[in-house]
C-alpha positions as CSV (number, residue, x, y, z in Angstrom):
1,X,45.9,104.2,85.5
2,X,47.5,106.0,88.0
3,X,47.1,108.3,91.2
4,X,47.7,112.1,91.2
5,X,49.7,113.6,93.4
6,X,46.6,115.3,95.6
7,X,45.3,111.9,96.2
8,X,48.9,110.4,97.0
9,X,48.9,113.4,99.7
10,X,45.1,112.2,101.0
11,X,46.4,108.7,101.1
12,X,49.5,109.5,103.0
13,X,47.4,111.6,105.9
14,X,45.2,108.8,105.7
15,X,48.1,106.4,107.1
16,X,49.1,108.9,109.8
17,X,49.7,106.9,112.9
18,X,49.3,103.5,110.9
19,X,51.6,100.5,111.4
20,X,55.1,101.2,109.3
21,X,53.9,98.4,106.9
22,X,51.1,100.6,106.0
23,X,53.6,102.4,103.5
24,X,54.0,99.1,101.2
25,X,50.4,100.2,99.9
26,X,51.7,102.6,97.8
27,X,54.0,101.0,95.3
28,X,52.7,102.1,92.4
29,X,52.5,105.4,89.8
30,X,51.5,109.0,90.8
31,X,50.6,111.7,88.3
32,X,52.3,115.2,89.4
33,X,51.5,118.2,87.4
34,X,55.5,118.3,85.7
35,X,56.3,114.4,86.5
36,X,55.6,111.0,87.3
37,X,56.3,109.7,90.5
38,X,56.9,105.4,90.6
39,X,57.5,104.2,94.1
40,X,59.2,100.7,93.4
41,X,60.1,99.0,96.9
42,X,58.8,100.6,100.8
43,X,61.2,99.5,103.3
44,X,60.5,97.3,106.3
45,X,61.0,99.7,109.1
46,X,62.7,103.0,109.2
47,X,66.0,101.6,110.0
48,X,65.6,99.3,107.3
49,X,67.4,100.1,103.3
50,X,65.4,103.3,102.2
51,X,62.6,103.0,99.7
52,X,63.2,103.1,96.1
53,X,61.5,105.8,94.3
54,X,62.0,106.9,90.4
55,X,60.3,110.3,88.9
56,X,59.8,110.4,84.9
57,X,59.3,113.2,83.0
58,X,59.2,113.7,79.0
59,X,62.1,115.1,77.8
60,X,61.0,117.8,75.6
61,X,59.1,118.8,78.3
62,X,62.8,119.1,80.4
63,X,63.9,121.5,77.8
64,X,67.2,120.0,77.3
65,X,68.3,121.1,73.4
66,X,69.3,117.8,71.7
67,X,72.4,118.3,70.6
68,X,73.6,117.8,74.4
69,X,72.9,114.4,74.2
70,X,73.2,113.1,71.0
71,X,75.4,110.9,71.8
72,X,76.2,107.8,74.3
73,X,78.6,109.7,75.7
74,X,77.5,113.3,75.5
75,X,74.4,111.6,77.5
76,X,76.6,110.0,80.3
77,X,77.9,113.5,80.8
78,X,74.5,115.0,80.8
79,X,73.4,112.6,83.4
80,X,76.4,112.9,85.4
81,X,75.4,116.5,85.6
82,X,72.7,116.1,86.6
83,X,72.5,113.2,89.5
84,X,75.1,116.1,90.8
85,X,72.3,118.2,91.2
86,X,69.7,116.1,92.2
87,X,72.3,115.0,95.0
88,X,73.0,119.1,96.1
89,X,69.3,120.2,95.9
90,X,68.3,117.0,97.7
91,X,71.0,117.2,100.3
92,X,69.8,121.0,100.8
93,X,66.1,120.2,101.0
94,X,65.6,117.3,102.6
95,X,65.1,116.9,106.7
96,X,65.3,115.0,109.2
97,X,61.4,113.5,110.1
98,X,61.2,111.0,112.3
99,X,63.6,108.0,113.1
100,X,66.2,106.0,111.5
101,X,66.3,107.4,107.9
102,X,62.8,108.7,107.9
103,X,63.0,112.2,105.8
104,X,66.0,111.8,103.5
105,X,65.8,112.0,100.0
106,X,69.2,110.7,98.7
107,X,70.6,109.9,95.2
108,X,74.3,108.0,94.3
109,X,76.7,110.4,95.5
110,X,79.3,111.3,92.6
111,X,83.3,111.0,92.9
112,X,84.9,113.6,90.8
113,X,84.8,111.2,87.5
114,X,81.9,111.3,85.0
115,X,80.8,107.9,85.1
116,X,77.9,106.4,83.7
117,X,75.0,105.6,86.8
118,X,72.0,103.8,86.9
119,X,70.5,106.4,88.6
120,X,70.4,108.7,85.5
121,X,68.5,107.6,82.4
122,X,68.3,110.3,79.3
123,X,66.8,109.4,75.9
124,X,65.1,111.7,73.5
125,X,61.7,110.4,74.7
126,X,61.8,110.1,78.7
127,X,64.8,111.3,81.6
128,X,64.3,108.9,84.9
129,X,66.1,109.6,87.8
130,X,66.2,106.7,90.7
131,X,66.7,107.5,94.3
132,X,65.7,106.4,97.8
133,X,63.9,108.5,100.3
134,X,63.9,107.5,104.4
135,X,59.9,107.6,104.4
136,X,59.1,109.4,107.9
137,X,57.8,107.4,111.2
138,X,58.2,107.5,114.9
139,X,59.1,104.2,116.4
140,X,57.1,102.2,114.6
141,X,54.3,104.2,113.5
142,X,53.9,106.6,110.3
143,X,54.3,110.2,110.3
144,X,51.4,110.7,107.3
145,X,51.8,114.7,107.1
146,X,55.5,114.6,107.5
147,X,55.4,112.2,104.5
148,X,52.9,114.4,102.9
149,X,55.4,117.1,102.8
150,X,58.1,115.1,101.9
151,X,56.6,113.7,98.3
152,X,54.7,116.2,97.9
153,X,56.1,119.3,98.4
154,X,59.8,118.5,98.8
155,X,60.3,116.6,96.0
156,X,58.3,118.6,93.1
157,X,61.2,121.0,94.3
158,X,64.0,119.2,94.1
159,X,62.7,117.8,90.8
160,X,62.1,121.7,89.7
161,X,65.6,122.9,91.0
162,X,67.6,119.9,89.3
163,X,65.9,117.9,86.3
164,X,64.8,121.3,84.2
165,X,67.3,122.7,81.8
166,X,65.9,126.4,82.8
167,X,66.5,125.8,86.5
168,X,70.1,124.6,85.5
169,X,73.3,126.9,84.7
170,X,73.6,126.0,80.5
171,X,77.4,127.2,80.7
172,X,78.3,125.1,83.2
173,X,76.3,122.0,81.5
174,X,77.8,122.4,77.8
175,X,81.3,122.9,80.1
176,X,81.2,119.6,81.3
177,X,79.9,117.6,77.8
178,X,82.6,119.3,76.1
179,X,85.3,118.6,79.0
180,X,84.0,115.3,78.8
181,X,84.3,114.5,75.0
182,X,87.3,115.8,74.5
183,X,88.6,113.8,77.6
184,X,87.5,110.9,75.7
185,X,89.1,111.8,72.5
186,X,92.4,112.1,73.9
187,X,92.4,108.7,75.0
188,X,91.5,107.7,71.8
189,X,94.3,109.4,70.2
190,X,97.0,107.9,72.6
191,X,98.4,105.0,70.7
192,X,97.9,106.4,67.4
193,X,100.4,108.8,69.3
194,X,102.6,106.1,70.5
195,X,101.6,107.2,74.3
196,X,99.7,105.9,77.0
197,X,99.1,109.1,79.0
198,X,98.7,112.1,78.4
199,X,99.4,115.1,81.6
200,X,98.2,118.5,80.4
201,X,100.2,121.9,81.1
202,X,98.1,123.2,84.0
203,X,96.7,120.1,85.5
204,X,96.4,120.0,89.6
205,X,97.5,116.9,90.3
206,X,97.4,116.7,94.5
207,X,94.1,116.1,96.1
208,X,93.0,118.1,99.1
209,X,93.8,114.9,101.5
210,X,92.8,110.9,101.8
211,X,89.5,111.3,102.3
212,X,88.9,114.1,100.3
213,X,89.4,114.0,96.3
214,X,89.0,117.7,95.2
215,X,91.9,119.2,94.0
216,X,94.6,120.8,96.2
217,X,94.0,124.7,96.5
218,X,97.8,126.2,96.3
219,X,98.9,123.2,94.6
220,X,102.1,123.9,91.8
221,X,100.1,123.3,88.5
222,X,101.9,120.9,85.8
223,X,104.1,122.0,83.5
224,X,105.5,119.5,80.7
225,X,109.3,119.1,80.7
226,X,110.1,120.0,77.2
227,X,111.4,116.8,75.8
228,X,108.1,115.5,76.7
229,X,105.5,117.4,75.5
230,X,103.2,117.2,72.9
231,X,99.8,118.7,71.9
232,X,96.5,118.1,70.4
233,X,93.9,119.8,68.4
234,X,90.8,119.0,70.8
235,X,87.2,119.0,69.0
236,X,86.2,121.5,71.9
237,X,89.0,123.3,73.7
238,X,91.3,123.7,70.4
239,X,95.2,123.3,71.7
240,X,96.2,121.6,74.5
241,X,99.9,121.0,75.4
242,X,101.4,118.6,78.1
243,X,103.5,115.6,78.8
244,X,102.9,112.6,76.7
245,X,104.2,109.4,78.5
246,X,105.7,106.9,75.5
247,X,105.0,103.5,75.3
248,X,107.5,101.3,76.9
249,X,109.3,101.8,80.0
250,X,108.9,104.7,81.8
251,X,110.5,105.4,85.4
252,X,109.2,108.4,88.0
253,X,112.3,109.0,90.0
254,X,112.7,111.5,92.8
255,X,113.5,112.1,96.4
256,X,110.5,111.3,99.1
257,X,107.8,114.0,99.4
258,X,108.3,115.6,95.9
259,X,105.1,114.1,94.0
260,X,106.2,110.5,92.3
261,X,103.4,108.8,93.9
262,X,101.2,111.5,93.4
263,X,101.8,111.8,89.6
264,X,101.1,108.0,89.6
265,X,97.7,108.4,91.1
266,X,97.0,110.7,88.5
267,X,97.8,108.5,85.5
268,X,96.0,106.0,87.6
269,X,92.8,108.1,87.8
270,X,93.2,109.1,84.2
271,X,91.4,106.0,83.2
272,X,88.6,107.8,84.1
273,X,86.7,111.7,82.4
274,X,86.8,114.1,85.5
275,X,84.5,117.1,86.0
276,X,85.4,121.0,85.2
277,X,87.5,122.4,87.7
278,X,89.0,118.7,89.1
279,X,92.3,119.4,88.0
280,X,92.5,116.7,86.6
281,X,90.4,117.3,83.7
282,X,92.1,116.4,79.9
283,X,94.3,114.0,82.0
284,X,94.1,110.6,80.0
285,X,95.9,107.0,80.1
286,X,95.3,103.8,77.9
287,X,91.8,102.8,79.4
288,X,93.6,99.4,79.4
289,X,96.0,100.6,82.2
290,X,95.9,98.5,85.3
291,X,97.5,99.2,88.9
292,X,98.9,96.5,90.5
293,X,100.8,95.5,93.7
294,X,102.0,93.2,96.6
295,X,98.9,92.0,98.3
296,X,99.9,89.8,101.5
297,X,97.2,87.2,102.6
298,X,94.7,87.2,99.2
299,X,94.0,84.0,97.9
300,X,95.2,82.9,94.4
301,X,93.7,80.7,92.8
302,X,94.7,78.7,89.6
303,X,97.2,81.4,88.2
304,X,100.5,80.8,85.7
305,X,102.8,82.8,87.7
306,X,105.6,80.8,86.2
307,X,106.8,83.6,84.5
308,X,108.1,85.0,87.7
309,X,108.2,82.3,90.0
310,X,109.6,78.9,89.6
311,X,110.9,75.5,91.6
312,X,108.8,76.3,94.8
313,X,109.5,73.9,98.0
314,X,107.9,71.3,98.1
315,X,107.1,70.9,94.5
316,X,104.5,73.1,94.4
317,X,103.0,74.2,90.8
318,X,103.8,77.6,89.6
319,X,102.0,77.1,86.6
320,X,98.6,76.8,87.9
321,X,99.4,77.8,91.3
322,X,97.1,78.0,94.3
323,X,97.3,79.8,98.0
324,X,94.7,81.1,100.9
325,X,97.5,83.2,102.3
326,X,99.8,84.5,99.3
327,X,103.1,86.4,99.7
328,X,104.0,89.5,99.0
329,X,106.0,87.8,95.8
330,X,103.7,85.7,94.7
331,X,100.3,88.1,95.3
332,X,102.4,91.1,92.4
333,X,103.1,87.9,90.1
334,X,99.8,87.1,90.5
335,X,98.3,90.5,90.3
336,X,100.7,91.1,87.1
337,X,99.8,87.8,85.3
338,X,95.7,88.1,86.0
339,X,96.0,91.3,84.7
340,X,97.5,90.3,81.6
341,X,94.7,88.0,81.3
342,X,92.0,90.1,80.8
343,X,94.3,92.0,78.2
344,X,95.6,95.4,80.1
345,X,98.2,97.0,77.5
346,X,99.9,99.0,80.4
347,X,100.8,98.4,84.1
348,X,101.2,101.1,86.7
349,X,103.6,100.2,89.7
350,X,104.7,101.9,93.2
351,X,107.9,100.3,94.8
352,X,106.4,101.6,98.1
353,X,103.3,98.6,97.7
354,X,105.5,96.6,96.2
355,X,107.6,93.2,97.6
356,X,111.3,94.1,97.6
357,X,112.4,90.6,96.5
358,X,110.3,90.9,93.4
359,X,111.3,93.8,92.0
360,X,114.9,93.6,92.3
361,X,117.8,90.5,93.5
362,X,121.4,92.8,93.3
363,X,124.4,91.5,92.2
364,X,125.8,91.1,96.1
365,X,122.4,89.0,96.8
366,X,123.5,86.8,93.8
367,X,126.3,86.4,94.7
368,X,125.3,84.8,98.2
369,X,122.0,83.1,97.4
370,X,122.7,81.0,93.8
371,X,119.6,80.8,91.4
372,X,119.3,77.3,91.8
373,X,118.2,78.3,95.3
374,X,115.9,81.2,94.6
375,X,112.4,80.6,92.7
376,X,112.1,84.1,92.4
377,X,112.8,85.7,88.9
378,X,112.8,89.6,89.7
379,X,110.7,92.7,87.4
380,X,113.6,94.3,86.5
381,X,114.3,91.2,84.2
382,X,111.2,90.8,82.8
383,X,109.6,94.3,82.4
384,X,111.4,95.2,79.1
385,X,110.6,91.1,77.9
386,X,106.7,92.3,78.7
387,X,107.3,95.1,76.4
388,X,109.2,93.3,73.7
389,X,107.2,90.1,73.7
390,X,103.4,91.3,74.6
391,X,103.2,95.2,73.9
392,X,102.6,95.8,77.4
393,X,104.2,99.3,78.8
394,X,105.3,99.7,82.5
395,X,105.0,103.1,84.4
396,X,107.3,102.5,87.5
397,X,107.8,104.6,91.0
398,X,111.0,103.4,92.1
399,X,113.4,105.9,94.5
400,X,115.3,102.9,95.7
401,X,117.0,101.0,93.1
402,X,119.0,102.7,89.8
403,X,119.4,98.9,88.6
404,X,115.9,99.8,86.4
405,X,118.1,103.0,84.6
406,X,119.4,99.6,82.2
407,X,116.3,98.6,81.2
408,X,113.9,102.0,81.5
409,X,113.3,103.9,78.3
410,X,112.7,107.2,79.6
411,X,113.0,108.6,83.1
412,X,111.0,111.5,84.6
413,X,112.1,112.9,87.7
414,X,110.4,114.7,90.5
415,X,112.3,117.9,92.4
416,X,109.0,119.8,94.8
417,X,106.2,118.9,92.3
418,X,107.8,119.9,88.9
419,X,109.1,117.4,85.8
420,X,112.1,116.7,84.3
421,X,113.2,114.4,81.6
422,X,116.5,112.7,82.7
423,X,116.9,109.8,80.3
424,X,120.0,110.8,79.1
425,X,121.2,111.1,82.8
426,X,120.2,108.0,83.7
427,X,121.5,106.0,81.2
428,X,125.2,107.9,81.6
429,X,124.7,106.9,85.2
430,X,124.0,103.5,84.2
431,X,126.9,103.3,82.2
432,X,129.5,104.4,84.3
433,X,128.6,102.4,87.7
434,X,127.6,99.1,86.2
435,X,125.8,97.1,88.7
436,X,127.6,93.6,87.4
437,X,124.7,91.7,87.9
438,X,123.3,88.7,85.9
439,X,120.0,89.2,84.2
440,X,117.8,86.0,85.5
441,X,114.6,84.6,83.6
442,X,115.8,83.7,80.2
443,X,115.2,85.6,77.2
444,X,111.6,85.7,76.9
445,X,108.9,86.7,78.9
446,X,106.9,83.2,79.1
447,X,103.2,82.6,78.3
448,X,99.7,84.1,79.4
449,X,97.4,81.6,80.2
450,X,93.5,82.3,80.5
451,X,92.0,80.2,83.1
452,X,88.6,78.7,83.2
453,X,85.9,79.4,85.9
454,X,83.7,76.9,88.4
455,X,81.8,77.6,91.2
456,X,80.3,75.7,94.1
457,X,76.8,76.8,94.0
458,X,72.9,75.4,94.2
459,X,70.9,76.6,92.0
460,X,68.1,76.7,94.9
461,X,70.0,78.8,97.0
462,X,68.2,81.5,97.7
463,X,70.5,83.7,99.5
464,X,72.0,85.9,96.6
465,X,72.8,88.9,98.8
466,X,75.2,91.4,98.4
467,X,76.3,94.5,99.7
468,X,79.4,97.2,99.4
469,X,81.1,98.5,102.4
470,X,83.0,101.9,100.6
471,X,85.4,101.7,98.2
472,X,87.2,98.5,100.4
473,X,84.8,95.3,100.5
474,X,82.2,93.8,99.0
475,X,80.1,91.0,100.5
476,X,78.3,88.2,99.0
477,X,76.1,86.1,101.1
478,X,78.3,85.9,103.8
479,X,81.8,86.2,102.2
480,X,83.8,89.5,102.4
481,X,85.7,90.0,99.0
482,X,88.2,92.3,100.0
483,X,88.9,94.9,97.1
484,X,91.2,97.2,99.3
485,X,94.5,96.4,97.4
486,X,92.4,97.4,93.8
487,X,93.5,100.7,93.9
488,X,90.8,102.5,90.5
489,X,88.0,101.6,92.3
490,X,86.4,105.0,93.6
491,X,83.1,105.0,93.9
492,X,80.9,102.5,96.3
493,X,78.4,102.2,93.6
494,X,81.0,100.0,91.7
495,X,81.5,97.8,94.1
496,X,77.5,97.6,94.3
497,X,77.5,96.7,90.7
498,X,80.3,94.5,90.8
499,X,78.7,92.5,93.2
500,X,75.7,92.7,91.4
501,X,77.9,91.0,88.6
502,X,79.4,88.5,90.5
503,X,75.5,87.3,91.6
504,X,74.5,87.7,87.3
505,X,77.6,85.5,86.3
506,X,76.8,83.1,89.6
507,X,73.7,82.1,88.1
508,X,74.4,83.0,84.4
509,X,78.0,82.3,83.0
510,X,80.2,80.1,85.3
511,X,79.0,77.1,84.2
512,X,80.4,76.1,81.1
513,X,83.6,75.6,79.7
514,X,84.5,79.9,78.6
515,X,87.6,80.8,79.5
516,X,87.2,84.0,82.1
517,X,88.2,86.7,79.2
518,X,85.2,85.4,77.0
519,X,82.9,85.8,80.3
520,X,84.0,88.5,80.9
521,X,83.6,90.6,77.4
522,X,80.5,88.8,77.4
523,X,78.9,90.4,80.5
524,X,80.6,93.8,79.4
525,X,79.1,93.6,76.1
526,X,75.6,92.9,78.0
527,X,76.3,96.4,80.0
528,X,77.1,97.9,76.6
529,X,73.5,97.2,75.1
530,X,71.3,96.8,77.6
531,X,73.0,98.9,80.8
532,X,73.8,98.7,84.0
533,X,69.8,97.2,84.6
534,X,70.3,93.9,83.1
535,X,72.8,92.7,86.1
536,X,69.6,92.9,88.5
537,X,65.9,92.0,88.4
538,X,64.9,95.4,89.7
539,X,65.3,98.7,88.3
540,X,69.0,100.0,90.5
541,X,69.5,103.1,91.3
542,X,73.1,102.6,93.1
543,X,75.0,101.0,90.3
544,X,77.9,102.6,89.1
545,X,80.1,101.4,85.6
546,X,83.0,99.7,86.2
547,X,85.8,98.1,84.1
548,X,86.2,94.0,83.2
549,X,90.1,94.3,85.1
550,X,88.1,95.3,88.4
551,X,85.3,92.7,88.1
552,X,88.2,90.1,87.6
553,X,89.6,90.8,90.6
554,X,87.0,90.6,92.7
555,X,86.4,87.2,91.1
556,X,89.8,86.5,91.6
557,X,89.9,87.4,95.4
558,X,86.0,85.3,95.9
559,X,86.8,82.3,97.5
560,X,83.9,80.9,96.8
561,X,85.2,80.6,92.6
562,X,87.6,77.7,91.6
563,X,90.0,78.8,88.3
564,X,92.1,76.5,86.6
């Protein structure tokens, strides 16, 4: 049975003054009038990890009509909606008390996608939310009434202001689990459509800078060139009309500073259900889409890259080929072929992150350097093989090189931000200055080979630690798994989960004989049942979804993993 909250407030003045480790007494469950408080971990010190903290309430009791969450993913948005404002009460209520940390009250902070977060938990019975709060000391010593304040005065108002349908703007909530399920529908609709993205009339595709992912303000909206567009009956909105991107070959063309990258970055992002208002929103692509490029440096390790790459020096294997320090050549081949592993249906390309000599070898450069001398089989022969043989589509910046007009299947081109359909252009173009070159690579693309997985590791080993440094790095133990080349991660809280994973299929998975597909669907179909909770032996609270193509790479990029 556990405390009220009047007697967690006598407790807490009780420790006033009291060594920091004084704190650790009160793990446990607190009654509040509306709630239930859990306090799951106390930190060390108050520079230390903040303290993990969970409130409960009934769900009936929240008010929220049912029909908001009736489904998985109706629920997702739901709790989306509301870590959002847990995160802007919190960030408005909580103070600074103390040192270190001591006073902050802080929950996952959300990107601009809906994504499903373990610090959100809806059902019809019980809503959890998980988040940490900084508990207040000076030096080493407890601040007992500042704490007092904190848990029990600040909180029962955050929890008021954010986790009760009456204290919460019902438009605004139904907005975003209608924006999301329709989001969702699209992309189910794609390759019924023979499309793997979708643009919508409208959409604000700039973001406000780097650092900064809310839309542009001023930006030109989209607008479909004719040719292109499409529409669809949403379940929600009712019409919607923009671009549709075929299956196939697709090239952005344009002249520098006119928006191919940035169109990119949206079909990119559009693996992804955005909130009202991003800009974004209704912007799909296959959720099987996968950016890829050069990565100089990253280690390799077992990949068939033979499709590409061929008759190294020195004898060296292509088809299960091996490096600590790859190439700009060899990392795309090898970025290409491990996506192809884990079964992407469509890859997304810049030529300004790509290596030159892979993407294209002109006739002149034949001419001087025979085949016989160059291992290298370049993307412009084997993109339209990808298609033909495997299904895979291609969605290609390129600004430098019209040798991809023989082998694109439509063209869109960029002139200050708006969209045109140039196909026909291109392939006059094509035809009237032909570029006399020799396709290289034979006629078909070559196999995909799944690898198998083994790891050194002692089952004693009690290190297992992990940690995320932004959207860049993840560390493991002492090991930094470098993640800045993986381009649809945005959120740190799926690098925390991923690492999370990484320490699950350490002691779990990598020990047979599965190839790394079957792992992986098998750890994704975990998630799928039991949640994000099942890759730790705690309750999370900063673990964000993520996709198998990202989880590969960060197994592809440990050093610590051997694949053959």
């Amino acid at each position: 049975m556990g405390l009220d909250d009047r007697q967690l407030r006598q407790r807490l003045l009780a420790m006033d003054g009291s060594s920091y480790r004084t704190y650790k007494d009160l793990k446990g469950y607190y009654d509040f009038p509306r709630f239930t408080l859990i306090i799951d971990h106390v930190q060390g010190d108050p520079f230390a990890a903040p303290s993990q903290l969970r409130v409960q309430l009934a769900t009936p009791e929240a008010g929220f009509p049912a029909p908001l969450y009736s489904t998985p993913l109706r629920a997702v948005a739901v709790e989306d909606f509301l870590v959002r404002r847990f995160h802007g009460v919190s960030q408005h209520l909580s103070q600074r008390r103390g040192m270190g940390s001591s006073g902050r009250v802080e929950i996952t902070r959300p990107s601009q996608a809906v994504l499903q977060r373990s610090a959100a938990h809806l059902t019809p019975q019980v809503l959890e939310i998980r988040f940490t709060v900084g508990l207040p000391a000076q030096g080493r010593r407890i601040l007992g009434r500042q704490a007092a304040e904190l848990l029990c005065d600040d909180l029962p108002t955050i929890v008021d202001q954010s986790l009760f349908y009456s204290s919460l703007d019902p438009q605004a909530l139904q907005d975003q689990v209608a924006t999301v399920e329709d989001s969702h529908w699209l992309r189910q609709q794609l390759s019924d459509r023979g499309l793997i993205a979708f643009v919508p009339d409208g959409a604000i595709l700039p973001r406000h800078s780097g650092i900064d992912d809310r839309p542009l303000p001023q930006a030109i909206p989209f607008q479909s060139p004719p040719d292109l567009r499409v529409s669809f009956q949403c379940p929600n909105r009712g019409t919607l009309r923009g671009m549709g991107i075929p299956q196939g070959v697709t090239l952005i063309v344009g002249g520098g500073y006119h928006g191919k990258s940035t169109l990119l970055r949206a079909i990119e992002r559009g693996i992804y259900n955005h909130i009202p208002g991003d800009g974004r929103d209704y912007l799909v692509t296959n959720a099987q889409a996968v950016k890829v490029r050069a990565e100089d440096g990253r280690s390799i390790a077992g990949v068939d890259i033979s499709p590409f790459i061929n008759h190294l020096p020195l004898g060296q294997s292509t088809t299960q080929f091996s490096t600590t320090n790859a190439s700009g050549s060899t990392s795309q081949a090898a970025a290409i072929m491990e996506s192809l592993e884990c079964g992407a249906q469509v890859l997304l390309m810049d030529e300004d992150t790509s290596a030159t000599n892979f993407m294209i070898r002109d006739r002149r450069m034949q001419a001087l350097i025979r085949k016989d001398q160059e291992p290298i089989t370049p993307f412009v022969d084997k993109v339209q093989q990808l298609y033909q043989d495997h299904g895979v589509s291609t969605v290609l910046v390129m600004g430098g090189s019209g040798d991809y007009f023989d082998v694109a299947d439509q063209v869109i081109a960029l002139d200050n931000f708006r969209t045109q359909a140039v196909t026909a252009q291109a392939k006059a173009i094509a035809a009237q200055y032909d570029t006399d070159r020799t396709p290289e690579g034979g006629s078909q693309f070559g196999p995909i080979t799944p690898r198998r997985l083994t790891v050194s590791y002692t089952p004693d080993d009690s290190r297992n630690k992990r940690k995320a440094k932004g959207v860049d790095t993840i560390v493991i133990d002492r090991e930094d798994i470098d993640l800045s080349a993986v381009e649809q991660l945005i959120e740190t809280g799926q690098l925390r989960a991923i690492g999370a994973a990484l320490l699950y299929l350490r002691q779990n998975q990598l020990h047979g004989n599965d190839t790394l597909p079957v792992i992986l669907d098998s750890l994704m179909q975990s998630i799928h049942h039991q949640g994000l909770d099942c890759l730790t032996p705690f309750p999370p609270s900063d673990l964000v979804e993520f996709r198998p193509f990202e989880l590969a790479a960060a197994l592809n990029r440990w050093r610590s993993i051997q694949l053959q």
